[in-house]
C-alpha positions as MATLAB code, in Angstrom:
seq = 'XXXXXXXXXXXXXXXXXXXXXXXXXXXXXXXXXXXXXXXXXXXXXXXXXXXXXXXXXXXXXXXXXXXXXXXXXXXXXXXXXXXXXXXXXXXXXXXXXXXXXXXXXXXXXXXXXXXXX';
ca = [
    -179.530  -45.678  110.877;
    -177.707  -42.655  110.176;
    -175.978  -42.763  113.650;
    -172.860  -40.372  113.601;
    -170.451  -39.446  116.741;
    -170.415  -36.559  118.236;
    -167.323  -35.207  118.704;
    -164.439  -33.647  116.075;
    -162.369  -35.963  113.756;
    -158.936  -36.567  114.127;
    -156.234  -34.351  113.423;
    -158.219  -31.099  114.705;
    -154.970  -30.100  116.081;
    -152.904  -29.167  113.835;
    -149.304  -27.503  113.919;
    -148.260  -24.455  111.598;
    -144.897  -25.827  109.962;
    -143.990  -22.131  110.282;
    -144.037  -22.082  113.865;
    -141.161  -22.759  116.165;
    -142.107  -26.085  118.348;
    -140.684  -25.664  122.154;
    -139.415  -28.412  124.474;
    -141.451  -30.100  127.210;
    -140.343  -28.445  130.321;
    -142.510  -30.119  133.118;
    -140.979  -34.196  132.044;
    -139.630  -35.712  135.711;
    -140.865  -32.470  137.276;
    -142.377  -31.836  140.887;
    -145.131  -28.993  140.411;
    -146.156  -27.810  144.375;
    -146.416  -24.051  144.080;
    -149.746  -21.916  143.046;
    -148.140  -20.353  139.364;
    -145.872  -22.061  139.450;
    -146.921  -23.672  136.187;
    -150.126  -22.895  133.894;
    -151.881  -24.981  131.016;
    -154.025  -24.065  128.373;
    -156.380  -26.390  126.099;
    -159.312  -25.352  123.471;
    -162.382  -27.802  123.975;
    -164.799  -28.394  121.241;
    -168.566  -28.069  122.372;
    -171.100  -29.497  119.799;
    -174.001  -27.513  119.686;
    -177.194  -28.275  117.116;
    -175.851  -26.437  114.733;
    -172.184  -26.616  114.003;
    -169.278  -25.879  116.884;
    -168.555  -23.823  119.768;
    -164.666  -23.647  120.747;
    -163.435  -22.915  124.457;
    -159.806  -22.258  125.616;
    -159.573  -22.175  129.092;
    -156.176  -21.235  131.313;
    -155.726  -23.009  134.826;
    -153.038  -23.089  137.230;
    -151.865  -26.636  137.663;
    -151.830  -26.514  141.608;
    -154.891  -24.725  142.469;
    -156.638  -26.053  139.559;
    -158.558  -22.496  139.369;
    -159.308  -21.470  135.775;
    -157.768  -18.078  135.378;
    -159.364  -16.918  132.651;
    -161.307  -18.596  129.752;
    -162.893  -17.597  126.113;
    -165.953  -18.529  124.084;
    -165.426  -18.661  120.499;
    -167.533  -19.765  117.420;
    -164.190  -20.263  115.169;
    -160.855  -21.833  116.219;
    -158.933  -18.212  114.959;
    -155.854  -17.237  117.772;
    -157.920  -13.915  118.690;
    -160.283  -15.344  121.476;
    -156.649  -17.473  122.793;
    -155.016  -13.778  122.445;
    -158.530  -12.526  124.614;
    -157.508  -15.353  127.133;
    -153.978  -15.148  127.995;
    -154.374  -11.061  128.027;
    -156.759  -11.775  130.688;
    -154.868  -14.267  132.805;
    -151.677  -12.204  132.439;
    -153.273   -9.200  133.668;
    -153.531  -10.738  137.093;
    -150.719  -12.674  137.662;
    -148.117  -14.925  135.584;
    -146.637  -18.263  135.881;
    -142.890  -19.528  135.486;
    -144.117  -21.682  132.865;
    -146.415  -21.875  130.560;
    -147.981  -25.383  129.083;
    -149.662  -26.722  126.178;
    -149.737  -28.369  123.258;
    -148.247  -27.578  119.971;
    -151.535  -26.285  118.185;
    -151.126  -23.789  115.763;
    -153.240  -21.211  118.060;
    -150.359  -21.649  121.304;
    -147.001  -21.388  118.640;
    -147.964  -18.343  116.697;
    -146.287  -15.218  116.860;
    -148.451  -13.217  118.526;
    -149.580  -15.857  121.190;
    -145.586  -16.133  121.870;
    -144.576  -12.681  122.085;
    -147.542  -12.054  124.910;
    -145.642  -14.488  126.803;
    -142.209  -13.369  126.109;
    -143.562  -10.114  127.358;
    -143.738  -11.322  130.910;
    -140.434  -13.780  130.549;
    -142.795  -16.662  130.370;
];
């Protein structure tokens, strides 16, 4: 029938052995304040011919979307574009997501040591 899912395979997230992996900071903890805390995730968006990647940044109070990014590869400069963005407004206390190779790199971690993040 040639019937296929939609959506990506497993293991699209994938860590960079190279990059340092950080500790959960938000386990047993009460989040009430606007920036108080921020999360970022990239969703994949299946288009006719091949992918379209989004990484979006949203407080977890408000639930606003600070800033988000269009991108036709999963490479760290449209999650660079992003955070630059979102940074250049305001900052959080903490910043959350998952381990992906895109949030551990270098770069993407010195942008947020910048602002003590």
């Amino acid at each position: 029938m040639g019937i296929e899912a939609i959506y990506p395979g497993p293991n699209t997230s994938r860590t960079d052995p190279n990059h340092k992996i950080y500790p959960y900071l938000l386990r047993d903890r009460e989040i009430t304040r606007v920036n108080e805390v921020w999360g970022t995730d990239i969703t994949y968006i299946r288009l006719g011919h091949g992918w379209l990647y989004l990484v979006a940044i949203m407080d977890w109070v408000s639930r606003y979307v600070i800033s988000w990014e269009l991108s036709t590869t999963l490479e760290l400069d449209f999650c660079i574009r992003a955070l630059k963005k979102a940074l250049s407004l305001t900052f959080p206390e903490i910043f959350n997501s998952d381990q992906g190779s895109q949030f551990t790199s270098v770069d993407f971690i010195k942008k947020l040591q910048e602002k003590n993040i």
